[in-house]
N, C-alpha and C positions, 0 to 999 in steps of 0.2 A: 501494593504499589510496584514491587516487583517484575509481577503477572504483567502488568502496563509497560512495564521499562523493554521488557524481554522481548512482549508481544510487538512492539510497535519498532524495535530495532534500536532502541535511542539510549547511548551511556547514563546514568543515572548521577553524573556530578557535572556541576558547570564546570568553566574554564578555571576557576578560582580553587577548584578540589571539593569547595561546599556541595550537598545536597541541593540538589532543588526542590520545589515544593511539588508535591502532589498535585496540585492543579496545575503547575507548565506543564508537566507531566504526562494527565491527563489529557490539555490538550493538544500538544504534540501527537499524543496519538490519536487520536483525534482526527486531524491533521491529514496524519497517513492514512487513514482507515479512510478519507474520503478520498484524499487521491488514489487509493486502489480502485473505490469502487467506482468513478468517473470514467478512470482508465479502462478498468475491462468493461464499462458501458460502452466507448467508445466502439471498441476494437470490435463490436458486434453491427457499428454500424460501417464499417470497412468494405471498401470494393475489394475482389480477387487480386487487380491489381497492384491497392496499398497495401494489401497483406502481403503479397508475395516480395515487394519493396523492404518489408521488415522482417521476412526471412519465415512466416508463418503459414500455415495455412488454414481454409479454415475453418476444419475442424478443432484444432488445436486454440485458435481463436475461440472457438465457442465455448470450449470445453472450461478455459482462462474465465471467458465473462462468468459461467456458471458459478464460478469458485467464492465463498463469504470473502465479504473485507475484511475482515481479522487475519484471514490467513496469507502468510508470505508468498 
């Protein structure tokens, strides 16, 4: 459960200081792991000039989509 807390970015106590369970957990990353991989779907289908708008180019773009959604 850890490995999931660590991996997805997310503190491992709610507001209250208790533990949360294993399955928010879960899926919270979850969660993130789709909004990365959306996100760098997207970025692949980018004109020159949205990229350049967000400061990327795009190789750097592509190189981004390529990357697993597990990783930060």
């Amino acid at each position: 459960m850890a490995q999931i807390v660590q991996t997805a970015g997310m503190a491992a106590l709610s507001k209250r200081g208790a533990k949360t369970s294993f399955l928010t957990v879960a899926l919270r990353a979850v969660s993130v792991w789709s909004d990365r991989r959306r996100t760098r779907i997207a970025l692949t289908t980018l004109t020159e000039a949205q990229l350049r708008d967000i400061g990327l180019e795009r190789d750097a773009a592509l190189e981004e989509a390529q990357r697993p959604f597990w990783q930060p």
